[in-house]
C-alpha positions, 0 to 999 in steps of 0.5 A: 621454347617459351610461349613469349618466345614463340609469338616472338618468331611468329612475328616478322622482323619486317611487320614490327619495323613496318607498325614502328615506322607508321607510329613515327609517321604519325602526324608527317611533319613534326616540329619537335623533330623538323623544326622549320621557321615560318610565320604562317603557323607559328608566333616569333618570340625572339624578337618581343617587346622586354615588358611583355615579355618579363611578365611571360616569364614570371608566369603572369598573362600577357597579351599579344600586343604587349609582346608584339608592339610593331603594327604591321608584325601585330597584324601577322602575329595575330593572323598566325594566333587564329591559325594556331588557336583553330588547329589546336582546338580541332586536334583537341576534339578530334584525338584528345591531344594538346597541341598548343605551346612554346618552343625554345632553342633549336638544336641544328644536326644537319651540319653532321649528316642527319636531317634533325632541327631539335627544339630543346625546351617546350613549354604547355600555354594557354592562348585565350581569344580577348576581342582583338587580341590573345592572352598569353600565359604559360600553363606549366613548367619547362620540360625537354624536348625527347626527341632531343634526347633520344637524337643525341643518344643515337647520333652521338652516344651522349645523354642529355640529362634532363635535370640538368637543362632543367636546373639551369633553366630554373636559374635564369630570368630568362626562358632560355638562358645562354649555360643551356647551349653552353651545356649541350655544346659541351656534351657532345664536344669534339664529336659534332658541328651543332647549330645552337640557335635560341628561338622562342615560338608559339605554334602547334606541337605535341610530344604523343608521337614520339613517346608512343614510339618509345612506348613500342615494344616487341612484346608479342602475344596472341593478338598481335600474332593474329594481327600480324597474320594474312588474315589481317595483313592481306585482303579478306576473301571476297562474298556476296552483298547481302540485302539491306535497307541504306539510311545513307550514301554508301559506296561498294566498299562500305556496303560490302563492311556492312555485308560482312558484318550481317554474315557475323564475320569478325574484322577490322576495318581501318581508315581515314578521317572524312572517308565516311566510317560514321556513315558506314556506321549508321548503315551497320546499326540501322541494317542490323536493327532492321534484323532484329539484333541490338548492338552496343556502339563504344567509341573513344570520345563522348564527341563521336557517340553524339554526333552518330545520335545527331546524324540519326536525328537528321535521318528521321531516326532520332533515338535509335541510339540511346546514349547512357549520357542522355538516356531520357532525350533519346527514349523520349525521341524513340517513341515520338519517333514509332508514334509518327511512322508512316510506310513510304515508297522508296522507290522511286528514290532507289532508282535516283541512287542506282543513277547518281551510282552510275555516274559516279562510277563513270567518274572513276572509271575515266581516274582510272582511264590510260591516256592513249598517247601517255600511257598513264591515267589521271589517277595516277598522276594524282597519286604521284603528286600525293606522295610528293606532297606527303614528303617532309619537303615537299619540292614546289616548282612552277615549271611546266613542261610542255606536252611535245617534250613529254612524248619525245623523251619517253625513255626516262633513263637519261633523265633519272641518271642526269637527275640523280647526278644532280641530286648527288652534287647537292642541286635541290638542296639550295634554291636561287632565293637562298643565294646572296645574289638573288634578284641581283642587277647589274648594268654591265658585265664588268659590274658582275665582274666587279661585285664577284671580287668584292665579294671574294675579298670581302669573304677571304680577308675582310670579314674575317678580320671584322668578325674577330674585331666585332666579337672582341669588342662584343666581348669587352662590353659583355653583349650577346654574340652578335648572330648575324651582320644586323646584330653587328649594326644594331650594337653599332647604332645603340653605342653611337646614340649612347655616345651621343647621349653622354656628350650631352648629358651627365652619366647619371641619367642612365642611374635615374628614374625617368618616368616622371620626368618625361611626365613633367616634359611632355607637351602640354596637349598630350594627356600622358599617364601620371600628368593629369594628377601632377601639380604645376608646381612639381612640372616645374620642379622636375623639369628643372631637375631634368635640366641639371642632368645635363652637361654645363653649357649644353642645351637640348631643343626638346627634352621630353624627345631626349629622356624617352631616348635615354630610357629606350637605350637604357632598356636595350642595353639591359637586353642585350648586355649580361652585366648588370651596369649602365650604359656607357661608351667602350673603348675603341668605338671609333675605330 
């Protein structure tokens, strides 16, 4: 057996899967794997102004004003910018990461059994704070989403290629053009029930996770055969507290680092951020230095090495860490530091500590305490609550249950078996708000009885027909697939203007330029962009022009109101439609 092959059988299967699946909880939630709509951390692009937006995707800064030119929908947007501005900053100085940029396109497995929502592209962004408003601009390529990848290949046995999503990107004007979808629909055709939706967002993201897991190998080696034994996997043997002076608070654990590590002993020491490691390592170099020895401190960023000089400052020991970066400040801070010392008497500062120790201890002593009638502590029932809240959907609910029906129904059996049943039948996965029928009135239960075979027929027959009659007249015009009943009304609402549009005006208009006609139209109070440079004589012959776009006999009451309508329908129409024609009216918009 080879050395390689050895380490190998030294490791357990188990250790591997347990150090695999803590690398993929990194993070708890990712969005590139359980994507999930929402406006409190993200910014919704699929709905943007067409200006903004044309200059987002030819790599040009816009602001979030221009995308978003809704007051109220700006003020959320903007909101959601801080949040996500903030979040990537602190990920950035904390881990080193960038965590900012957009997703497009979402790939909804759920239908087959698997509990993903891929995004498909993302892309790196630059979100740049400009008094009251952001500066967005797009900070690279598109790149494809791994998770995607990786889910397609273990869900269905296909593989993306990733050059192609990427060339047909590179194809379109748009971010995320419709032969994308087309092509992943294709791939895994006859095989799966995708979801394809085309959503475009700004939110916090990174793909480190998920290409650290595919960085995982089961490659051992003498380390990691050390890590993987008891000695690391299990608890160290318990010794004494060894004396030493504190410079800051320290609780039983985090002296009992510090003993061990003034007895010499090699050990790892792994926890979380804000469960006080930096103050353990004051007290680690202080009591070390303290026994004469010199100590090398190596972090990851140069961030953590000046904070841990900034903490010893605040103590009154300013230069006991000499840092390569600022060796001159720290020896200068050194020597002021030996200059001004003074013996102090700290007594009577200990006995504050063994005393505010005492009440903490009687803190956790009362987490820890079972309740009588209960049987559980405080403790625990906070522990439940955070498992709760660390899962991927964490349930929410405003019940309360009251204490008396607690302790008659000690005996959870029945319970447990009602509610996995009930989990079985798919109950939790569907809450009231997700019903049509929710927060529905009705005055008399022949109403109820009414709107139930209404909506029985509009289900069973009606829809249906409505669906296909939409989506071939859809079709006939070229315009997107209509998503929802709304799309079906906006399409509706845009022909009925362009009809009335064309009733009044000659099919020409939609041909022309109307900037400055609207110009010249405009009242003469309104100071609009252009007039103060047009002269008298060009209003007029512009408004005349105007006009003769209309039908003969015609008249519009106000002109200016009819031509910046004209251009707003022309402007949606381009968004919505594929062909490259100008507006008209399809056959068959009576019916």
């Amino acid at each position: 057996m080879s050395e390689s092959e050895s380490f190998e059988s030294a490791v357990p299967a188990a250790v591997w899967d347990a150090w695999q699946a803590e690398i993929q909880s990194i993070g708890v939630t990712n969005p590139l794997i359980n994507f999930e709509r929402n406006s409190y951390g993200q910014i919704d692009l699929t709905q943007s102004h067409p200006g903004g937006f044309s200059q987002l995707t030819t790599g040009r800064a816009t602001t979030l004003s221009n995308l978003v030119r809704d007051p109220l929908a700006f003020s959320s947007a903007l909101s959601a910018a801080r949040r996500i501005k903030n979040k990537a900053e602190k990920i950035s100085l904390n881990f080193g990461i960038d965590a900012l940029g957009l997703l497009g396109g979402v790939a909804n497995l759920q239908a087959d059994g698997f509990d993903l929502q891929l995004p498909i592209l993302y892309w790196p962004l630059h979100l740049i704070h400009k008094g009251d408003d952001y500066e967005i601009e797009l900070a690279g390529t598109a790149r494809v989403n791994p998770a995607l990848i990786d889910a397609f290949k273990n869900c269905y046995g296909v593989q993306v290629d990733a050059r192609e999503v990427l060339n047909r990107a590179s194809q379109s004007t748009d971010l995320l053009p419709v032969s994308i979808l087309n092509y992943l629909a294709e791939l895994v055709a006859g095989r799966a029930h995708l979801d394809l939706q085309k959503v475009l967002v700004i939110t916090n993201f990174t793909t480190s996770p998920i290409e650290l897991s595919r960085d995982f190998a089961r490659d051992a080696n003498s380390i990691i055969k050390s890590l993987s034994s008891d000695n690391f996997a299990g608890a160290l043997p318990v010794i004494d507290q060894q004396p030493f002076t504190l410079v800051a608070d320290a609780d039983e654990v985090q002296k009992r680092v510090v003993s061990r590590a003034l007895l010499g002993e090699s050990f790892a020491v792994e926890t979380l951020p804000g469960c006080g490691y930096t103050q353990s390592v004051i007290n680690l170099v202080a009591a070390l230095v303290e026994q004469g020895k010199r100590v090398v401190v190596a972090a990851g960023r140069q961030q953590t090495l000046n904070e841990l000089a900034d903490r010893f400052a605040a103590l009154g020991l300013g230069g006991l860490g000499v840092r390569s970066s600022s060796t001159w400040i720290d020896l200068i801070s050194t020597i002021s530091r030996h200059e001004k010392a003074e013996p102090a008497d700290l007594t009577e500062f200990l006995a504050e500590r063994d005393k505010a120790q005492g009440q903490i201890e009687s803190y956790f002593a009362a987490l820890d305490r079972k309740d009588a009638e209960y049987g559980h502590s405080i403790g625990e029932a906070l522990s439940q609550l955070a498992k709760l809240s660390a899962m991927p959907h964490a349930p929410e609910t405003s019940a309360r249950i009251e204490s008396s029906k607690l302790l008659e129904h000690r005996n959870r059996e029945r319970a447990v078996a009602l509610l996995q049943r009930a989990e079985e039948l798919g109950e939790f996965k569907y809450g009231p708000q997700d019903s049509a029928w929710y927060q529905a009135k009705f005055d008399s239960p022949l109403d109820v009885a009414a709107g139930v075979q209404l909506a029985t027929r509009l289900r069973e027959t009606e829809f249906d027909s409505l669906q296909q009659h939409m989506s071939e007249f859809t079709d006939r015009v070229k315009f997107k697939p209509a998503a929802t009943v709304e799309d079906w009304g906006k399409y509706l609402r845009l022909f009925l203007g362009i009809r009335d549009t064309l009733d009044r005006f000659v099919p020409d208009v939609f041909d022309r330029p109307l900037t400055d006609l609207i110009t010249a139209t405009a009242p003469r109070k309104e100071t609009g962009v252009g007039r103060g440079e047009m002269s008298g004589g060009n209003r007029r012959r512009l408004k005349k022009l105007a006009k003769e776009y209309l039908r003969p006999g015609m008249h519009v009451q106000d002109m200016n109101e009819a031509l910046r309508l004209i251009q707003a329908q022309r402007e949606q129409w381009h968004t919505l439609s594929y062909a490259v024609t100008a507006p008209q009216v399809p056959l068959g918009l009576a019916d």
